[in-house]
N, CA, C and O atoms as CSV, one atom per row, in Angstrom:
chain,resi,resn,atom,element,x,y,z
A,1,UNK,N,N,9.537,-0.421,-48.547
A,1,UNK,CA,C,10.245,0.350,-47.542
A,1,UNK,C,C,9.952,-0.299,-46.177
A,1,UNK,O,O,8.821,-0.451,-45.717
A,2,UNK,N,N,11.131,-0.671,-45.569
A,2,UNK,CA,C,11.009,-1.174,-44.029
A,2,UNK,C,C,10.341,-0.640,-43.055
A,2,UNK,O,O,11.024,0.373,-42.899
A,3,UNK,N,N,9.517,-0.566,-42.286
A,3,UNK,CA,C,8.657,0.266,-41.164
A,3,UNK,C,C,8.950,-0.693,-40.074
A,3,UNK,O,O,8.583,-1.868,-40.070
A,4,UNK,N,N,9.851,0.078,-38.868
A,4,UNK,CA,C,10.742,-0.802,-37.934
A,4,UNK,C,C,9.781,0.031,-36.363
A,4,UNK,O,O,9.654,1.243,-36.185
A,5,UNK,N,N,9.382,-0.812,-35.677
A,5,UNK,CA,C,8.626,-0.313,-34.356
A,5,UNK,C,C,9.906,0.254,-33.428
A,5,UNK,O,O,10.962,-0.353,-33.251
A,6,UNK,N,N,9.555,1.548,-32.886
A,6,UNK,CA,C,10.872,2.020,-31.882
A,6,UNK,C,C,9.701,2.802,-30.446
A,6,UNK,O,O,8.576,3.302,-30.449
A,7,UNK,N,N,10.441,2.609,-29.695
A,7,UNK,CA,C,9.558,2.835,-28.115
A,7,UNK,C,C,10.904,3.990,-27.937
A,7,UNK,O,O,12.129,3.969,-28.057
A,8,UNK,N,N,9.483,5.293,-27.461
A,8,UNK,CA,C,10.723,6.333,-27.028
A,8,UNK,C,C,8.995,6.898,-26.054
A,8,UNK,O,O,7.883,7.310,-26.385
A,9,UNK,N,N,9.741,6.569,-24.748
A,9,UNK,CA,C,9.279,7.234,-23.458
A,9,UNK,C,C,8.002,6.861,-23.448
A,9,UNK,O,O,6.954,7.482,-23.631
A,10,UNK,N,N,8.381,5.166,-23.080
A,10,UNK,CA,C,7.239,4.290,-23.049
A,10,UNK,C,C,6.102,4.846,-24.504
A,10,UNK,O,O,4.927,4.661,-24.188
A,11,UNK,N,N,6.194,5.206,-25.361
A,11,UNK,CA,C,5.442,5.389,-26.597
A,11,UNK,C,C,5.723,4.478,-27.866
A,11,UNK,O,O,6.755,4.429,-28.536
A,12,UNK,N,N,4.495,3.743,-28.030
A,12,UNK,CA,C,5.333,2.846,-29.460
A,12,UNK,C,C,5.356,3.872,-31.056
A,12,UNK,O,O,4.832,4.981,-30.952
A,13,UNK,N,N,5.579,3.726,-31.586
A,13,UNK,CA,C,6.046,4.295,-32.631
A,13,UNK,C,C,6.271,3.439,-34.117
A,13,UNK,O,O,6.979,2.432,-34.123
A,14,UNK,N,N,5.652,3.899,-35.278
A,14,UNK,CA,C,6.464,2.884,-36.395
A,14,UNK,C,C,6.901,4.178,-37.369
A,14,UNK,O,O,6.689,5.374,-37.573
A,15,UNK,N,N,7.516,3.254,-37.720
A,15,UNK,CA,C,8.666,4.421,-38.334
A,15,UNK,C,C,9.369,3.719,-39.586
A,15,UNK,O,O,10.030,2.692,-39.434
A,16,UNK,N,N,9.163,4.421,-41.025
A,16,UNK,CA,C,9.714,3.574,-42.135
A,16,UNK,C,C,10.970,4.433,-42.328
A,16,UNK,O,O,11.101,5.612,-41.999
A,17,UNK,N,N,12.153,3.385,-43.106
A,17,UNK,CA,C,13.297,3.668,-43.307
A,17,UNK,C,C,13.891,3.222,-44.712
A,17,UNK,O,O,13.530,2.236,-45.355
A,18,UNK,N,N,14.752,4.029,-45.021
A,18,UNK,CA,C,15.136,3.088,-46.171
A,18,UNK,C,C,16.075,1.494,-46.231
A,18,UNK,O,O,17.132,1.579,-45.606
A,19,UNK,N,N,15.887,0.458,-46.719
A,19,UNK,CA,C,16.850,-0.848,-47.166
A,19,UNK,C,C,17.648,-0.516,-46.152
A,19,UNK,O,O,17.886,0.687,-46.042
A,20,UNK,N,N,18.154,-1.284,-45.337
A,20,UNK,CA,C,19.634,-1.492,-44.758
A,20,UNK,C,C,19.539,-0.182,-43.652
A,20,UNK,O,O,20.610,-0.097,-43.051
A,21,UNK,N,N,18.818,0.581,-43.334
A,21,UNK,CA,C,18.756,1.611,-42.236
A,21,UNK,C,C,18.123,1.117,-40.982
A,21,UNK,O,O,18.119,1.944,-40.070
A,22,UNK,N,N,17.677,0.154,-40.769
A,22,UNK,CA,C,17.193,0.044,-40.072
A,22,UNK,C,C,17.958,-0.371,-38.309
A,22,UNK,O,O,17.406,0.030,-37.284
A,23,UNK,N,N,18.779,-0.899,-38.294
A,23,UNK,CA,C,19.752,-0.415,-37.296
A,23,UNK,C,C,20.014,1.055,-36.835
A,23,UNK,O,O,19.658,1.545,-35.763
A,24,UNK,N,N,20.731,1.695,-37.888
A,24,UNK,CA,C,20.817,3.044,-37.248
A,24,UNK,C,C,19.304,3.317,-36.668
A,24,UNK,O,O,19.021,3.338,-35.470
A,25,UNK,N,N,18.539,3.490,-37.578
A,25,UNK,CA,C,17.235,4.041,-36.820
A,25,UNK,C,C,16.547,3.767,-35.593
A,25,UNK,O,O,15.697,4.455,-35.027
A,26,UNK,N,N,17.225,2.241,-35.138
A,26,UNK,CA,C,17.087,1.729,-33.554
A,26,UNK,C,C,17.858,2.208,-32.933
A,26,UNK,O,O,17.500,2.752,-31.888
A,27,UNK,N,N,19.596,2.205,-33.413
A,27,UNK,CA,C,20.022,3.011,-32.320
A,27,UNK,C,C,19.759,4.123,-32.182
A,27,UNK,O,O,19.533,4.475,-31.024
A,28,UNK,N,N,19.662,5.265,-33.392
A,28,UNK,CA,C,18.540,6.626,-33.079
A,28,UNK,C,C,17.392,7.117,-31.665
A,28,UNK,O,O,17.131,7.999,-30.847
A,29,UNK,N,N,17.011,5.736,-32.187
A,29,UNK,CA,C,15.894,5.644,-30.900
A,29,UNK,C,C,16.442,5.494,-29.453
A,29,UNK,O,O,16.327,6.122,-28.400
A,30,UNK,N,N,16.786,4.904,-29.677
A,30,UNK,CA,C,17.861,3.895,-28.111
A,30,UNK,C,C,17.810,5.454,-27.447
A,30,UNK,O,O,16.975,5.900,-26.660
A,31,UNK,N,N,19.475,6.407,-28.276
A,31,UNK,CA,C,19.589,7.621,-27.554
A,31,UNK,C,C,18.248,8.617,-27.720
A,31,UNK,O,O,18.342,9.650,-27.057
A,32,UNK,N,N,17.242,8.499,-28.356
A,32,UNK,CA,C,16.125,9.720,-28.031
A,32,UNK,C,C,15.818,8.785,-26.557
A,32,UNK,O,O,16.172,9.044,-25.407
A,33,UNK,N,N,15.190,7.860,-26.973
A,33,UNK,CA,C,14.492,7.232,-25.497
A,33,UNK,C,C,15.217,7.449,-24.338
A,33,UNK,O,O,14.606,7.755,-23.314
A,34,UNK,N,N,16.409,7.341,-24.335
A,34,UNK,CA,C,17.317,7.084,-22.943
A,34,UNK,C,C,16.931,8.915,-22.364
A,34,UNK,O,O,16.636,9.289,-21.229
A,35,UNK,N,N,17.089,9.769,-23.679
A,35,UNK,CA,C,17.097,11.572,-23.343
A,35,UNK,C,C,15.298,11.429,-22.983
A,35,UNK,O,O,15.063,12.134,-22.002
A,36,UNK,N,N,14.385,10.932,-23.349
A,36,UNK,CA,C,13.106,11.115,-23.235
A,36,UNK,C,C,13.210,10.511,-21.448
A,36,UNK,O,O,13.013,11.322,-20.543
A,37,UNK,N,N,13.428,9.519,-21.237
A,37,UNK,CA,C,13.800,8.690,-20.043
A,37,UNK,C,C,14.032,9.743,-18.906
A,37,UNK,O,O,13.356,10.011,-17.913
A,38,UNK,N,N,15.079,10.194,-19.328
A,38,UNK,CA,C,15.657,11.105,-18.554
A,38,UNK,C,C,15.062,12.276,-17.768
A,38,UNK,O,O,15.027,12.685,-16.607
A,39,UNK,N,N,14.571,12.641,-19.093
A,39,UNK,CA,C,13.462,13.993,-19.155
A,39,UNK,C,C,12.444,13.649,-17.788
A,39,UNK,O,O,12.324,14.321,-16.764
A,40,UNK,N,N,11.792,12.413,-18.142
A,40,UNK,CA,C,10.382,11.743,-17.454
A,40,UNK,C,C,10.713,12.139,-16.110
A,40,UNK,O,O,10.027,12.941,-15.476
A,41,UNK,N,N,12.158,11.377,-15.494
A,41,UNK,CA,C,12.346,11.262,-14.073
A,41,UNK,C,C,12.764,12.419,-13.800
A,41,UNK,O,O,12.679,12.533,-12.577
A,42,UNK,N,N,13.381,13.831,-14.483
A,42,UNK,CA,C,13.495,14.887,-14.283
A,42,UNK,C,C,11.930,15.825,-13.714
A,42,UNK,O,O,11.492,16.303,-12.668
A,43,UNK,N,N,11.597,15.715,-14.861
A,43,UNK,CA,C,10.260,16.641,-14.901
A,43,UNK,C,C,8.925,15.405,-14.512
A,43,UNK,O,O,8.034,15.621,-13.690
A,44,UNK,N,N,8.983,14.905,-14.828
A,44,UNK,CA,C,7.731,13.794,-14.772
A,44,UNK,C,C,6.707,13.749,-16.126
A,44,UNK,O,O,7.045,14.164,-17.235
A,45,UNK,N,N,5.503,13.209,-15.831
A,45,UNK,CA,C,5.321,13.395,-17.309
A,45,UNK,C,C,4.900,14.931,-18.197
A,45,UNK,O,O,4.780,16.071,-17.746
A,46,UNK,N,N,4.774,14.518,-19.330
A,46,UNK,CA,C,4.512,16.038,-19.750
A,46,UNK,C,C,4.095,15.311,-21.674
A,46,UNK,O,O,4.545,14.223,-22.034
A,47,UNK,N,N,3.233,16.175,-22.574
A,47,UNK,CA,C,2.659,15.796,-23.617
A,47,UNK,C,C,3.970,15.628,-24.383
A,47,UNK,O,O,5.010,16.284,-24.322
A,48,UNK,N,N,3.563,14.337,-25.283
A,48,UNK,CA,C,4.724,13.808,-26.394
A,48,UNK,C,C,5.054,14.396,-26.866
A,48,UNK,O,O,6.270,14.320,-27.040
A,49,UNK,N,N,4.219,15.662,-27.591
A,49,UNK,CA,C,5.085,16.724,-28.425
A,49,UNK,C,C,6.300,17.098,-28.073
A,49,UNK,O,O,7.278,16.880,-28.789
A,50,UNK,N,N,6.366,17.763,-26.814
A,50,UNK,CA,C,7.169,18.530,-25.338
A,50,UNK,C,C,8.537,17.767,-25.110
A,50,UNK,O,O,9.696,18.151,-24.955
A,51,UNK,N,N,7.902,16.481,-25.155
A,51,UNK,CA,C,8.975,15.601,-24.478
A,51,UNK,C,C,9.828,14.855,-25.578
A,51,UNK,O,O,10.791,14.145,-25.287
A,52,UNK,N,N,9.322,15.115,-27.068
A,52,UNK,CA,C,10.291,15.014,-28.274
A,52,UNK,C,C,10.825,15.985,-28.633
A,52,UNK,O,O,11.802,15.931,-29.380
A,53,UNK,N,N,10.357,17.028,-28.223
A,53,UNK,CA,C,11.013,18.061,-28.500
A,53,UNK,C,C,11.969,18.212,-27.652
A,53,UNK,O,O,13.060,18.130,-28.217
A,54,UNK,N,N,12.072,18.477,-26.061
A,54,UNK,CA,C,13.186,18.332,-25.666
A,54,UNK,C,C,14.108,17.611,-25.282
A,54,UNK,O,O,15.042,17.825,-24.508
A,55,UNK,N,N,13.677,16.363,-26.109
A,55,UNK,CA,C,14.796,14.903,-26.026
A,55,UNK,C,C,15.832,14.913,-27.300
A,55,UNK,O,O,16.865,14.265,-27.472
A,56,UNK,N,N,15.128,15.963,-28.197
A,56,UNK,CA,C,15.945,16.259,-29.858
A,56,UNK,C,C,16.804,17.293,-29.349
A,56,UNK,O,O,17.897,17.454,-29.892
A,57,UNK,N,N,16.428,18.081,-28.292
A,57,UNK,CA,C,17.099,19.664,-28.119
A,57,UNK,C,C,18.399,18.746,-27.040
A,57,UNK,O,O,19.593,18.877,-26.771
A,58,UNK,N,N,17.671,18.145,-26.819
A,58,UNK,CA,C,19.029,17.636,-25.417
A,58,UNK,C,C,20.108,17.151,-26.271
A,58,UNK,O,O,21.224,17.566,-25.956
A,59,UNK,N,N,20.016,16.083,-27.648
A,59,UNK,CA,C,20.579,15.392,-28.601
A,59,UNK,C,C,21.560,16.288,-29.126
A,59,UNK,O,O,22.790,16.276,-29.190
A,60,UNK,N,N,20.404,17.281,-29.581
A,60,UNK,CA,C,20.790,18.316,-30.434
A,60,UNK,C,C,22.345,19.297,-29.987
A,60,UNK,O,O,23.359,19.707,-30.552
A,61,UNK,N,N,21.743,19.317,-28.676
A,61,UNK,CA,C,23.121,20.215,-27.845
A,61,UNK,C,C,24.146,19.201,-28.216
A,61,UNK,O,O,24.991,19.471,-29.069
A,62,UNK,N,N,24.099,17.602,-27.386
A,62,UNK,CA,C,25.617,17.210,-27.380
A,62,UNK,C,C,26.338,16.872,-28.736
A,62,UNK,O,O,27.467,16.572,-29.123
A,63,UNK,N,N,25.307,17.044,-29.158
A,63,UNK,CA,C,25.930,16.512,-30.748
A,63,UNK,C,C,26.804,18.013,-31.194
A,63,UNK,O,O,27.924,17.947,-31.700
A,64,UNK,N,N,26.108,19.342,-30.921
A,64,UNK,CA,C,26.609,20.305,-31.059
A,64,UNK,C,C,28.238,20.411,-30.961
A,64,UNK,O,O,29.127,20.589,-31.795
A,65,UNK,N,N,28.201,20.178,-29.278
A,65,UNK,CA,C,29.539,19.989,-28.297
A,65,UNK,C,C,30.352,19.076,-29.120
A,65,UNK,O,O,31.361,19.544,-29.646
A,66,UNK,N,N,30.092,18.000,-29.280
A,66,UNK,CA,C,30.515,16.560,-30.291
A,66,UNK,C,C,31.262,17.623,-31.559
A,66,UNK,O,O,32.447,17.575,-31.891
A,67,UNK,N,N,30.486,18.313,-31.979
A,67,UNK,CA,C,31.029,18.919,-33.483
A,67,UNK,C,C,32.384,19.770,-33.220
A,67,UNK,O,O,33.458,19.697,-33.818
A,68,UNK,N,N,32.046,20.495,-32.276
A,68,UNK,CA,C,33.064,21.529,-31.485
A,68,UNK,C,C,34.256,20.523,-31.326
A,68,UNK,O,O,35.082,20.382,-32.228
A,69,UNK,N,N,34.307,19.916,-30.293
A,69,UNK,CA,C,35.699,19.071,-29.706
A,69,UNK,C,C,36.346,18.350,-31.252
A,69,UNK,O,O,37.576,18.326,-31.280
A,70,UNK,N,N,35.617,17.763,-32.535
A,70,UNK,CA,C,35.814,16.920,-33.316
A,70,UNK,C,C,36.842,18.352,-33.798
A,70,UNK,O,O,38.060,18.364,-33.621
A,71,UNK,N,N,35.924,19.697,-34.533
A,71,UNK,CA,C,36.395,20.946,-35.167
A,71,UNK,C,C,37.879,21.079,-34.616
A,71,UNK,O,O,38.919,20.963,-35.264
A,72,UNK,N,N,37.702,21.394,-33.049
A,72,UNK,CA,C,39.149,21.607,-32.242
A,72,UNK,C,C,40.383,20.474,-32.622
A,72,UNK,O,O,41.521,20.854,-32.897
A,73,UNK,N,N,40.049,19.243,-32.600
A,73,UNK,CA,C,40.906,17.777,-32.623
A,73,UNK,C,C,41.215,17.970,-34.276
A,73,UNK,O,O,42.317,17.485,-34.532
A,74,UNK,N,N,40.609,18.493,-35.368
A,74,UNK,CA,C,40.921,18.679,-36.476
A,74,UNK,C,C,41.694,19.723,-37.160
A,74,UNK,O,O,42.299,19.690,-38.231
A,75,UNK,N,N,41.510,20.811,-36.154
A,75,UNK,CA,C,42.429,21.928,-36.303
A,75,UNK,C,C,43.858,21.300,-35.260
A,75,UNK,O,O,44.891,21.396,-35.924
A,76,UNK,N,N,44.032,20.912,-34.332
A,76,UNK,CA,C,45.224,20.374,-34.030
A,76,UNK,C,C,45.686,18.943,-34.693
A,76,UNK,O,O,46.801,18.634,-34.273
A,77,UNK,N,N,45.285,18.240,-35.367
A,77,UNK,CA,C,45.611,17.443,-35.999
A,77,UNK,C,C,46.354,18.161,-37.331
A,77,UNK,O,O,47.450,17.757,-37.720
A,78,UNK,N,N,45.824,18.986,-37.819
A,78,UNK,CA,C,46.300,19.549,-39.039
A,78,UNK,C,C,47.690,20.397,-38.694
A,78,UNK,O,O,48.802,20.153,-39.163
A,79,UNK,N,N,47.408,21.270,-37.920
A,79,UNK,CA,C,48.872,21.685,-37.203
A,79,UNK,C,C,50.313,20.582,-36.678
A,79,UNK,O,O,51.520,20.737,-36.862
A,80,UNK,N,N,49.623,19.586,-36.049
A,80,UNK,CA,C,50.770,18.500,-35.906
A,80,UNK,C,C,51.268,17.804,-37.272
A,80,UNK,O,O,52.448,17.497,-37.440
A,81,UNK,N,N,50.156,17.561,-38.329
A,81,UNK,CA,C,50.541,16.929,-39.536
A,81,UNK,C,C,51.532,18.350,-40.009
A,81,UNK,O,O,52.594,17.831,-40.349
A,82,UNK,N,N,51.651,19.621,-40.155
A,82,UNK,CA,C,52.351,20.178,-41.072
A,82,UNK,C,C,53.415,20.428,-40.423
A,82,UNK,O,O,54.425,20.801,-41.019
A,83,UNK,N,N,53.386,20.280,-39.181
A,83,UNK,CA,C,55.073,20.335,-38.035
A,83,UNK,C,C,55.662,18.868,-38.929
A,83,UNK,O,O,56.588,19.052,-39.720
A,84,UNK,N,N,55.257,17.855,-38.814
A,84,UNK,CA,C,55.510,16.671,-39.224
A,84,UNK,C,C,56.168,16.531,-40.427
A,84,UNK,O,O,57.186,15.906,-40.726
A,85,UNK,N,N,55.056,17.547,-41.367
A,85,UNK,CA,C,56.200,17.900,-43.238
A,85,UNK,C,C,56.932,18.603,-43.139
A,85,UNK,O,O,57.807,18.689,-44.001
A,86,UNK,N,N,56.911,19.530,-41.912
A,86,UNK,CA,C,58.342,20.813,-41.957
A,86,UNK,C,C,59.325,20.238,-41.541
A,86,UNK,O,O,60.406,20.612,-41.995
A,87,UNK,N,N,59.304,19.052,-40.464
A,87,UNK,CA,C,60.734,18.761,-39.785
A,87,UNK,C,C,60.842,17.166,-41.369
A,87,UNK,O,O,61.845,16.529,-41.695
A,88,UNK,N,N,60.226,17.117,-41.616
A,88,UNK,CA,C,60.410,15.823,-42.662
A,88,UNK,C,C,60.933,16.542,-43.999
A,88,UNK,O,O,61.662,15.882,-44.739
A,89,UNK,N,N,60.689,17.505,-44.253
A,89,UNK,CA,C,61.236,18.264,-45.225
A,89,UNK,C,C,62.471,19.180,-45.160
A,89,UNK,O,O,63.306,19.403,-46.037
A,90,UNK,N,N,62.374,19.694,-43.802
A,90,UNK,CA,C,64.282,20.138,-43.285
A,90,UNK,C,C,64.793,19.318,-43.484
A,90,UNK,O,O,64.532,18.122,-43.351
A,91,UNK,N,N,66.079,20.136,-44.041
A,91,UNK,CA,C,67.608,19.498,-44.557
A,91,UNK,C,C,68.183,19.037,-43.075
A,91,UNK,O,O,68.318,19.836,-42.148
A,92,UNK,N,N,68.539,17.468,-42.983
A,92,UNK,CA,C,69.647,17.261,-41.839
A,92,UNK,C,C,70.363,18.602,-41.111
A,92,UNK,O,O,71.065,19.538,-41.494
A,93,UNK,N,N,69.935,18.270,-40.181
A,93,UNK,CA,C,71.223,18.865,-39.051
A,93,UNK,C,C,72.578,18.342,-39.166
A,93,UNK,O,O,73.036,17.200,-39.207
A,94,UNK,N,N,73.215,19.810,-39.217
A,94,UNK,CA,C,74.582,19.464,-39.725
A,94,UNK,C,C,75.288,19.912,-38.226
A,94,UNK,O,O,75.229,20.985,-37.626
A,95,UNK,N,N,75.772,19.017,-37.985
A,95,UNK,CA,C,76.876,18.679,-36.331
A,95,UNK,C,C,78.065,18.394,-36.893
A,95,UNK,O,O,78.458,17.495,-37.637
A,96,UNK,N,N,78.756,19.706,-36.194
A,96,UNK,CA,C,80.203,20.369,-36.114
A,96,UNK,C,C,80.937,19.622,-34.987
A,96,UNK,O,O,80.687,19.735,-33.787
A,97,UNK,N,N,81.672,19.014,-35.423
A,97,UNK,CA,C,82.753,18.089,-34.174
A,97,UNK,C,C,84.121,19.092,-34.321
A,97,UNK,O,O,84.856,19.235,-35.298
A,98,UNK,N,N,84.175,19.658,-33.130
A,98,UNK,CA,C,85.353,20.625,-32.868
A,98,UNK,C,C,86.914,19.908,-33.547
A,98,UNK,O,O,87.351,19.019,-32.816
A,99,UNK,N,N,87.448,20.081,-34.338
A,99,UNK,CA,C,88.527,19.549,-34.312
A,99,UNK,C,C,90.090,20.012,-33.901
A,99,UNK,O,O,90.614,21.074,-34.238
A,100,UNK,N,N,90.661,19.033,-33.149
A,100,UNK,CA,C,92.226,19.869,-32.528
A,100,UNK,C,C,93.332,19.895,-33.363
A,100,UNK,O,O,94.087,19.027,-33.800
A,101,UNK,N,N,93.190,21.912,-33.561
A,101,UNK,CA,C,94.270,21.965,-34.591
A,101,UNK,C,C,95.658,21.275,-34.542
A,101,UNK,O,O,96.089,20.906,-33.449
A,102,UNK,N,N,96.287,21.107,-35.530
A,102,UNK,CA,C,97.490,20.592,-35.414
A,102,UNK,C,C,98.618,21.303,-34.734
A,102,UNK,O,O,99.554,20.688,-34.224
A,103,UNK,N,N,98.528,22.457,-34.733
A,103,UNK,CA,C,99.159,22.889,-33.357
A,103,UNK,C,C,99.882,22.531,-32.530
A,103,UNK,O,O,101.023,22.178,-32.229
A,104,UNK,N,N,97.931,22.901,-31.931
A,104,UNK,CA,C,97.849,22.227,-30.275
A,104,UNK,C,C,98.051,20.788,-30.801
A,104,UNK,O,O,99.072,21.091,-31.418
A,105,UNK,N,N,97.952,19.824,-30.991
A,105,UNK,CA,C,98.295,18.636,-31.308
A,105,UNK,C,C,99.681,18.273,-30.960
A,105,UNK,O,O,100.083,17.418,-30.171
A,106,UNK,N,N,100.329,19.097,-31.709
A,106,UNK,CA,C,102.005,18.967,-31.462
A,106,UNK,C,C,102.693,19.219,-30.649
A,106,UNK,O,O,103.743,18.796,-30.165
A,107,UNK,N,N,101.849,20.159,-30.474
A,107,UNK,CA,C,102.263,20.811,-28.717
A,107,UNK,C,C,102.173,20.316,-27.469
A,107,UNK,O,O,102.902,20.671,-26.542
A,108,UNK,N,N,101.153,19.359,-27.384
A,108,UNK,CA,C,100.752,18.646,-26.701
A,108,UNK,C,C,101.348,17.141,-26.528
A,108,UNK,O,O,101.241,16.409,-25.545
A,109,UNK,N,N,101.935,16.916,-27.633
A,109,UNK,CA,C,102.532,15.995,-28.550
A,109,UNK,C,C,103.926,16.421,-27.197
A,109,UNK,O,O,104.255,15.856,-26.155
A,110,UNK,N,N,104.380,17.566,-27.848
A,110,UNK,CA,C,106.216,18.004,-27.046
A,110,UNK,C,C,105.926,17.840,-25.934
A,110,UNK,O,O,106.654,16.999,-25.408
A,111,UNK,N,N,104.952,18.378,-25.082
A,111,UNK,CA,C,104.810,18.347,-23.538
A,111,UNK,C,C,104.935,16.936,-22.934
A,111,UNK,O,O,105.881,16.636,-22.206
A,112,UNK,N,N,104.023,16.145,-23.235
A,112,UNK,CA,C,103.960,14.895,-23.143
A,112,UNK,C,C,104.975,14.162,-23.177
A,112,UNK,O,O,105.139,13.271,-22.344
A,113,UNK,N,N,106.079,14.481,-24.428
A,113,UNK,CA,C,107.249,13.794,-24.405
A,113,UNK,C,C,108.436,14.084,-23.421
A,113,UNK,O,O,109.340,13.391,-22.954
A,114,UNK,N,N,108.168,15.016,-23.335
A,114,UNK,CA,C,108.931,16.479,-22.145
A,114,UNK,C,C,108.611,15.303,-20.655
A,114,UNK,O,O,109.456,14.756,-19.947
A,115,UNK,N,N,107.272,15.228,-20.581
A,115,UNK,CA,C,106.694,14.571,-19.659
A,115,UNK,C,C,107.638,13.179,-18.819
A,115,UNK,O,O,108.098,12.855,-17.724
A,116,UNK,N,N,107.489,12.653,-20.401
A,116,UNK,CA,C,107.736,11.086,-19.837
A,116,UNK,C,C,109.673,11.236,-19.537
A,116,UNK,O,O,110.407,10.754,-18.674
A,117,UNK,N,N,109.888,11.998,-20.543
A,117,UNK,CA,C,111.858,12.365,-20.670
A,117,UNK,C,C,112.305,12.832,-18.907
A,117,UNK,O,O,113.352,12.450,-18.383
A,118,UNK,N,N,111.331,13.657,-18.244
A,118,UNK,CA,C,111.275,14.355,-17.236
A,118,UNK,C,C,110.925,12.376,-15.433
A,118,UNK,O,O,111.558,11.996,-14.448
A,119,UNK,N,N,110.108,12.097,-15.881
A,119,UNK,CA,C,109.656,11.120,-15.634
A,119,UNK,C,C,110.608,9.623,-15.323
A,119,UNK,O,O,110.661,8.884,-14.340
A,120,UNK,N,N,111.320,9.597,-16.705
A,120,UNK,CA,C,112.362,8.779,-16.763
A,120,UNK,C,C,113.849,9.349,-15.979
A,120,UNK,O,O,114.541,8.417,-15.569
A,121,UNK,N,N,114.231,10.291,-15.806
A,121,UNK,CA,C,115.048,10.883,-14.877
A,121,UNK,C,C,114.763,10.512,-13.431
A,121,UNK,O,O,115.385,9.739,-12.702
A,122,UNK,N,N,113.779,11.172,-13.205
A,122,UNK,CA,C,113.422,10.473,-11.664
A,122,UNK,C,C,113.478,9.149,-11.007
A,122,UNK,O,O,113.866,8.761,-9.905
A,123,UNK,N,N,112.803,8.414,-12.365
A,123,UNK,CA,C,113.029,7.139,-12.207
A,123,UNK,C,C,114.355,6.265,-11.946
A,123,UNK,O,O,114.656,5.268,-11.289
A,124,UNK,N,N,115.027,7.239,-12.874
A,124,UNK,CA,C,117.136,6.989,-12.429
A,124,UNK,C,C,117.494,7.524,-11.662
A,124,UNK,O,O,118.698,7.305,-11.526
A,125,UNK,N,N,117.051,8.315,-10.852
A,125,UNK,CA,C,117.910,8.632,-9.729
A,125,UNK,C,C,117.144,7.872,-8.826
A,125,UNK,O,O,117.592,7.904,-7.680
A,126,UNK,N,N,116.403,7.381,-8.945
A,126,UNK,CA,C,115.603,6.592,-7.589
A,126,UNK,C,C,116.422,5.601,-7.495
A,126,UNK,O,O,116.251,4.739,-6.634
């Protein structure tokens, strides 16, 4: 079993891990130390117990928050995916193009001819 040295708030530390963990367990450290760090220039010093303890509680919160926003982004993800199967699963929109009865067509048809018959007169007496 690997036993990898990690420094959290100027403290050395060894620490065994299993095969192939040993990365995570540095970066582990990285963020306790940076929260232990923090702590130091906040409060100043104070006993290791104290100051692992509230470098895990500080962790502990954002990771909390972290879970929350992920929970929220997963409940709206799931809502957009089933909008996504409802409009993918509606039947086409069916678009109605008004059509001009034959009618009015014809009628429109006589006027027009009315039009130009009316049109061509004028034109002869001019």
């Amino acid at each position: 079993m690997p036993q990898v040295e990690i420094t959290i708030g100027g403290r050395n530390f060894e620490v065994a891990c299993q095969e192939g963990e040993e990365q995570y367990l540095t970066s582990a450290a990285r963020l306790l130390d940076a929260e232990a760090a923090h702590l130091s220039a906040q409060i100043g010093r104070m006993p290791e117990s104290r100051m692992l303890l509230m470098a895990g509680l500080m962790l502990a919160d954002r990771t909390a928050g972290l879970e929350d926003q992920l929970r929220e982004s997963e409940l709206e993800l799931n809502g957009l995916r089933a909008q996504i199967e409802e409009a993918a699963n509606r039947p086409a929109q069916r678009i109605e193009v008004p059509v001009i009865p034959q009618e009015v067509h014809d009628s429109m048809a006589e006027i027009a001819a009315r039009a130009e018959a009316l049109a061509d007169q004028v034109d002869a007496q001019a």
